[in-house]
C-alpha positions as CSV (number, residue, x, y, z in Angstrom):
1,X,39.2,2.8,-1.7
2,X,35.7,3.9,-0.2
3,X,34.3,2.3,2.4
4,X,31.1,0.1,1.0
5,X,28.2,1.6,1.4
6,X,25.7,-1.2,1.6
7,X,26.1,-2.2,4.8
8,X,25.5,1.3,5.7
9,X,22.4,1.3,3.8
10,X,21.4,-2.1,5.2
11,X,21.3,-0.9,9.0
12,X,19.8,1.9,7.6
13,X,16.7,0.5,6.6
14,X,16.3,-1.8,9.1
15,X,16.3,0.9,12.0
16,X,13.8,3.4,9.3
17,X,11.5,0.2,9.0
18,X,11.1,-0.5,12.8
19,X,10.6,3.4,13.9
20,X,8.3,4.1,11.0
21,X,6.2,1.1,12.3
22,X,6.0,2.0,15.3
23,X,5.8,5.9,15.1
24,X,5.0,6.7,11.6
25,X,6.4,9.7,9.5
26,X,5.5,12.3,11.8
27,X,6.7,10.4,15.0
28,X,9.4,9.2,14.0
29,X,13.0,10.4,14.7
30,X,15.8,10.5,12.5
31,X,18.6,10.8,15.1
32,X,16.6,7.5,16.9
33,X,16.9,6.0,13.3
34,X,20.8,6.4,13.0
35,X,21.9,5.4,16.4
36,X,19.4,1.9,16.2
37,X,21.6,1.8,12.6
38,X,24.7,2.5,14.0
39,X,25.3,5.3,11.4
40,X,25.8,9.3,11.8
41,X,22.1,11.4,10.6
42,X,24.5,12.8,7.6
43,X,24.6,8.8,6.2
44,X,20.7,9.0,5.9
45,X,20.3,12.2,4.2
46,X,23.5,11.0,2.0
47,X,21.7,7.8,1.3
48,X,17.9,8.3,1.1
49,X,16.7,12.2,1.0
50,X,14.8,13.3,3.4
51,X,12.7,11.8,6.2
52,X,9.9,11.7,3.9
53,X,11.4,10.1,1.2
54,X,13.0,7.4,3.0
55,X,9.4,6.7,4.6
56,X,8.4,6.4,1.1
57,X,11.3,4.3,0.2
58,X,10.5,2.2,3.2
59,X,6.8,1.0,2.8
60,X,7.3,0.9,-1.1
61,X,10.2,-2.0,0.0
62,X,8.2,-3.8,2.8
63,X,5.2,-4.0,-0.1
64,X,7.7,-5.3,-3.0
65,X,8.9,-8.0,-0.2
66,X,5.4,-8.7,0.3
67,X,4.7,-9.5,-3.0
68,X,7.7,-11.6,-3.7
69,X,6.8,-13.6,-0.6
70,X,3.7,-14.4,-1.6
71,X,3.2,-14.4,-5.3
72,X,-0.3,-12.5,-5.8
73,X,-2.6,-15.5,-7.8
74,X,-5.2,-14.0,-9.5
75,X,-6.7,-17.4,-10.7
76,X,-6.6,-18.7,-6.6
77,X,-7.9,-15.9,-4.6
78,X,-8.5,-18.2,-1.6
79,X,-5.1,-19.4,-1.5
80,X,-3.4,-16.2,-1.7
81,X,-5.7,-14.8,0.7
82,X,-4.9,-17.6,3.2
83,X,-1.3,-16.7,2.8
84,X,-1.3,-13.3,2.8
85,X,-3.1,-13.6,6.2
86,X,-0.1,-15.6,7.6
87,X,2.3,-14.0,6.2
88,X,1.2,-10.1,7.4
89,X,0.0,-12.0,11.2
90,X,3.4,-13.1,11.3
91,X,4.9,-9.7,10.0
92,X,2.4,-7.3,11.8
93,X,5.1,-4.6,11.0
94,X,3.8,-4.4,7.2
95,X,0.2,-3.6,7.8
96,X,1.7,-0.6,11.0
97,X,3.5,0.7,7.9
98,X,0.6,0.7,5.2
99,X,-1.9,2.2,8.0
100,X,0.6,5.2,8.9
101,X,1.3,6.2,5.1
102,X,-2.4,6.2,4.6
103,X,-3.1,8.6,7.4
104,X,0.1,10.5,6.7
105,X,-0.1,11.0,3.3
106,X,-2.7,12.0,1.4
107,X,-1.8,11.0,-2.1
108,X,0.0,7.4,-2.5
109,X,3.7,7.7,-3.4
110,X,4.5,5.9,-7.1
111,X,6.0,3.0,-5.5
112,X,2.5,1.9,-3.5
113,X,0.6,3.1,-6.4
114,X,3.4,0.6,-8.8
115,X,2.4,-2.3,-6.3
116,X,-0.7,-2.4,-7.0
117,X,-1.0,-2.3,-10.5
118,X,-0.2,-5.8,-11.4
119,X,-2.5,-7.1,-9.2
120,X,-5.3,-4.8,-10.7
121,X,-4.4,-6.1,-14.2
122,X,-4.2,-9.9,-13.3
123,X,-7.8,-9.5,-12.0
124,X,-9.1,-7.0,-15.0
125,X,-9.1,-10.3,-16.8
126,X,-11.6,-12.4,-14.9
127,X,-13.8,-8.8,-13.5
128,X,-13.4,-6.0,-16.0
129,X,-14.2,-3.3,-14.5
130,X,-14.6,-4.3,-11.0
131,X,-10.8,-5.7,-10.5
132,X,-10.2,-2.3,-8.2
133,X,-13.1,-3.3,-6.2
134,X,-12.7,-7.0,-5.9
135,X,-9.0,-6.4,-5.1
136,X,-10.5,-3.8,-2.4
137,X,-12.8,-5.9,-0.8
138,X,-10.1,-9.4,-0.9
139,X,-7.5,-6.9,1.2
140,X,-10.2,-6.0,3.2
141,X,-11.7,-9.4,4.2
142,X,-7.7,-10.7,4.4
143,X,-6.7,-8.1,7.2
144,X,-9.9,-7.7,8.6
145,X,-8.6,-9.7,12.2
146,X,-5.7,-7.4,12.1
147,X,-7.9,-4.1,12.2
148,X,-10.6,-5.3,13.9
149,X,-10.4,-3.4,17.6
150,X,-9.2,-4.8,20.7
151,X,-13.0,-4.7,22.1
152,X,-14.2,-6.4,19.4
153,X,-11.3,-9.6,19.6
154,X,-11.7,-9.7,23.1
155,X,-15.4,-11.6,22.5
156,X,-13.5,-14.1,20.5
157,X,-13.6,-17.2,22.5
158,X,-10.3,-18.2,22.2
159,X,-7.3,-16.4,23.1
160,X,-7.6,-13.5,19.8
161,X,-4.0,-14.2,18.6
162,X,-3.9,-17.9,19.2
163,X,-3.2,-20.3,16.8
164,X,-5.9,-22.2,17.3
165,X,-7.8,-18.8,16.7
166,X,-6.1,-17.5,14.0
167,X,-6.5,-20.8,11.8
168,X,-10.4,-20.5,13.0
169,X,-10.3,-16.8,11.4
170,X,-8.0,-18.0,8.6
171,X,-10.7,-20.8,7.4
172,X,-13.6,-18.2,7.4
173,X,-11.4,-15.8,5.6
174,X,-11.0,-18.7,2.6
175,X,-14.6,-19.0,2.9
176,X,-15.3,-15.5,2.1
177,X,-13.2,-15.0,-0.5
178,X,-14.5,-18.0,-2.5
179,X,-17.9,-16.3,-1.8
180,X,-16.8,-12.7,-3.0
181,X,-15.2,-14.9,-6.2
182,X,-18.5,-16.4,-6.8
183,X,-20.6,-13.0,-6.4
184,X,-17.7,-10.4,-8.3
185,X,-17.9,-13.2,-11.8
186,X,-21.6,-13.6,-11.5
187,X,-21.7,-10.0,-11.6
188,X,-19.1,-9.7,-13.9
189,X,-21.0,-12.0,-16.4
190,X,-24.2,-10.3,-15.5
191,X,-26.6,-13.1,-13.5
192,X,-27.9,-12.0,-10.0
193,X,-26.2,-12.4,-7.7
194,X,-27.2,-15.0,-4.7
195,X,-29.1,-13.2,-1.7
């Protein structure tokens, strides 16, 4: 009887997710990748293509876990945006991922482009035409702390990655998304919007 190959498969992933993070697809090292999974090179091109496939493989998994973990809600905004902020401060991993496939790649692979679209349809019902944008501008209001730069935190008056901080950050962050709620269906259903 073969040996089972999920285990295999298991370590494999875990070792692609942590040097993709921190190196991206261009950094990173396939022979680092099988010794951290305890497997020989020939296991990973056996398993999962090449590098670039199992890069592709890897951030289309970390979003899918994402979006189990915190069930997109397209009729509470706030809240989801509140929990997608703690879940991705606590997993800083996922957004390192993300940013390297959009510097490395120029096209989306299906797999990012697939997580996406249910999220684009939930919101089509409430903003038409302006779910891509809304759904833009919620992403980028919920990891705005995360990409803001290292000069910019340090004026923060608390410790930047405090808890105490973070739940300061975290309460403006609800705040602006019931605001970009309020603005995206005003414009939706065609009144000004407030100034």
């Amino acid at each position: 009887m073969p040996p089972d190959a999920t285990d295999t498969k298991r370590r494999i992933l875990l070792a692609a997710r942590a040097e993709f993070a921190q190196f991206g697809l261009a950094g990173a090292r396939v022979d680092r990748i099988a010794e951290a999974g305890q497997v020989n090179k020939r296991s990973i091109y056996v398993h999962f293509g090449p590098k670039a496939d199992l890069f592709d493989f890897v951030v289309a998994a970390a979003l899918g876990e994402m979006a189990e973990e915190v069930p997109f809600t397209a009729e509470d905004l706030p809240s989801y945006a509140g929990a997608l902020f703690d879940y991705l401060t606590a997993r800083p991993e996922i957004l390192r991922l993300t940013t390297w496939a959009g510097l490395e790649r120029s096209e989306a692979s299906p797999g990012e482009v697939q997580a996406y679209a249910p999220k684009v349809e939930a919101l089509a019902g409430s903003f038409g035409g302006a779910a891509v944008d809304v759904l833009a501008l919620l992403l980028g209001q919920i990891t705005a702390w995360q990409y803001a730069s290292a000069a910019l935190r340090a004026y923060a008056s608390k410790e930047p990655w405090s808890a105490e901080r973070l739940r300061q950050h975290r309460g403006l962050l609800i705040a602006s998304v019931e605001a970009l709620v309020r603005v995206a269906e005003g414009s939706v259903k065609g009144s000004p919007s407030p100034s």
